[in-house]
N, C-alpha and C positions, 0 to 999 in steps of 0.2 A: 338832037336827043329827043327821044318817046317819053312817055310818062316817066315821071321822078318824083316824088317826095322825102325828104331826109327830118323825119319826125322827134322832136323830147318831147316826152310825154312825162310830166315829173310833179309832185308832191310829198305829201306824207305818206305810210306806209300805212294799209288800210283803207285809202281812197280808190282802189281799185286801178292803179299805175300800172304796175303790172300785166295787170287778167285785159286790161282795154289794149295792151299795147298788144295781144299777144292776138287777140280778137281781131285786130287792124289787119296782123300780120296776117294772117291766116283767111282773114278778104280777100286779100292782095293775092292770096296763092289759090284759092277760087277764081279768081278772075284772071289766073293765068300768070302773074306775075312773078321776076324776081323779086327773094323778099328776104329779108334780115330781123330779127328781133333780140335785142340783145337789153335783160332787165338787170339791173342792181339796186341791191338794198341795202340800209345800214343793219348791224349787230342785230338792233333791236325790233327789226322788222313793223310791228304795227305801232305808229308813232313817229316811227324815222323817218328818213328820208328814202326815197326810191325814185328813182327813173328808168324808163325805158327808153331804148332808140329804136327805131321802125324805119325802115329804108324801104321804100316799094318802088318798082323800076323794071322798064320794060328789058334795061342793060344789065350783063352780071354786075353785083355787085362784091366791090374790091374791099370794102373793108364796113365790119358791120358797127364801129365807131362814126362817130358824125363830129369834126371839128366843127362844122357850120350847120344849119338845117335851115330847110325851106318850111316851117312849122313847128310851134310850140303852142302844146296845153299843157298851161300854169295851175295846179290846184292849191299852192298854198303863196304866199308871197316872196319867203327865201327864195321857193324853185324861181318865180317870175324872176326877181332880183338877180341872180344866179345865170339865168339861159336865155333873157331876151337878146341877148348882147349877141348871143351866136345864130340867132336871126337873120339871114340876108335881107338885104334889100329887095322889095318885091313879095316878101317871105308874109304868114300869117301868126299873130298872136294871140291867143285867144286863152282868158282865163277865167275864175270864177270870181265873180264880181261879188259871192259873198264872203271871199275873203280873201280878198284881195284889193285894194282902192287905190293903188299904182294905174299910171298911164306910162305909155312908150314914151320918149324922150324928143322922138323925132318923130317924119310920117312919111317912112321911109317903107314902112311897113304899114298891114292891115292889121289893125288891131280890132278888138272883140270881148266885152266882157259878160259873160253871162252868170244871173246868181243862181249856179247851177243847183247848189246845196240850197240851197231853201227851195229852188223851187222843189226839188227833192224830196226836201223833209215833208214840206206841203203836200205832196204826196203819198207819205206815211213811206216814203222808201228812200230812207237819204242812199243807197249803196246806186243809185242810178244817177250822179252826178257826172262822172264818168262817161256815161252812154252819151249825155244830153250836149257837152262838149266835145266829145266825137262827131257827133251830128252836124255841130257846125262846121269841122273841119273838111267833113265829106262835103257836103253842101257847099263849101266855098273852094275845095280843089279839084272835087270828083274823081278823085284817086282812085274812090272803089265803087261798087251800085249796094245800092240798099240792099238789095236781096244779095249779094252776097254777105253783109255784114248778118242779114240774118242768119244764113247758112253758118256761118262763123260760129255766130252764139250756139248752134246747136250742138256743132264739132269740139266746142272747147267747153261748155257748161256742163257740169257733170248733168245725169239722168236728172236727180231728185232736185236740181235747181232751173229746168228747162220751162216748167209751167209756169214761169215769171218772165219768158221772154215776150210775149205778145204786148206786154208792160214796159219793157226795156225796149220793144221797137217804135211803143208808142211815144219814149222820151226820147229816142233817137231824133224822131221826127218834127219833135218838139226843139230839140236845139238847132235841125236845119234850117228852120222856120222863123227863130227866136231873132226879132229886130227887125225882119225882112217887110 
C-alpha cells in the first residue's frame, strides 16, 4: 500500500473541525491524491460537537467512514475520550493540551499534546488553533507538503479572509516545529 491516512479531526463546533478537514482534504487533491472528506455536526452547530473524516490515499477509496484511523486531532476532551480508542496501533494523537489534560492509556501509539489555543489566543487569533495542530500532523506523517496546504487555504478561504493566511501558514509552521 502507497500513502494512506484515515483522519478524525473532531471537537466543538466553531473550533474550525470542519473548514481544517476540508483544507486537508483538498491538499490531498493538490497533491494528486484520492481523497474523502466527510463532516458532521450536531443541531446546534457552534458549541456542538463536530467531526470530520479525511481519508488521503494514493488507492481509491471504498468508503468515506473510518471504523479505525491512522490519526486523530482532539480539540476538546469528550472528542479525545470518544476517538482515541479508534487509533491504530502505530497511529498518531495529537491534541490540544489547552484543554485537554488526558494522556493515551498505552504507548501503542504517538501521542502529542499541544496548547494550541493559547498559544493562539496569544496570538490575538484564537480561530488558528486548528492550523497549528494540522502542522503537527503533516510534520509527523507528510501526507501532504506545506505548499500544498497553502494552495488549500487559498482554494477554500473565501476572498475577504485570504489576507490572514501568511498568519495561518506561520502557525502551521509553528505546530510542525512545536516540541521538536
Amino acid at each position: 500500500m502507497g500513502r494512506y491516512q484515515g483522519i478524525i479531526i473532531a471537537g466543538f463546533g466553531g473550533q474550525g473541525i470542519l473548514s481544517i478537514g476540508r483544507i486537508l482534504a483538498q491538499a490531498g487533491m493538490i497533491d494528486g491524491m484520492e481523497v474523502s472528506w466527510l463532516p458532521s455536526y450536531g443541531p446546534e452547530i457552534r458549541g456542538g460537537t463536530a467531526y470530520s473524516h479525511v481519508i488521503l490515499s494514493d488507492e481509491p477509496i471504498g468508503s468515506p467512514l473510518l471504523n479505525s484511523a491512522t490519526a486523530l486531532i482532539a480539540m476538546n476532551k469528550p472528542s479525545f475520550e470518544k476517538y482515541h480508542r479508534l487509533v491504530l496501533d502505530g497511529g498518531i494523537v495529537i491534541v490540544d493540551g489547552s484543554l485537554i489534560d488526558g494522556k493515551l492509556p498505552d504507548d501503542r501509539r504517538e501521542f502529542y499534546s499541544i496548547p494550541a489555543t493559547k498559544i493562539a489566543v496569544d496570538r490575538d487569533h484564537s480561530t488558528y488553533a486548528n492550523i497549528i495542530l494540522a502542522g503537527k500532523l503533516i510534520a509527523k506523517t507528510n501526507i501532504i507538503t506545506v505548499e500544498s496546504f497553502e494552495k488549500a487555504l487559498y482554494q477554500t478561504l473565501p476572498k475577504k479572509y485570504q489576507h490572514m493566511i501568511p498568519e495561518e501558514m506561520d502557525m502551521l509552521k509553528l505546530g510542525m516545529e512545536y516540541g521538536e
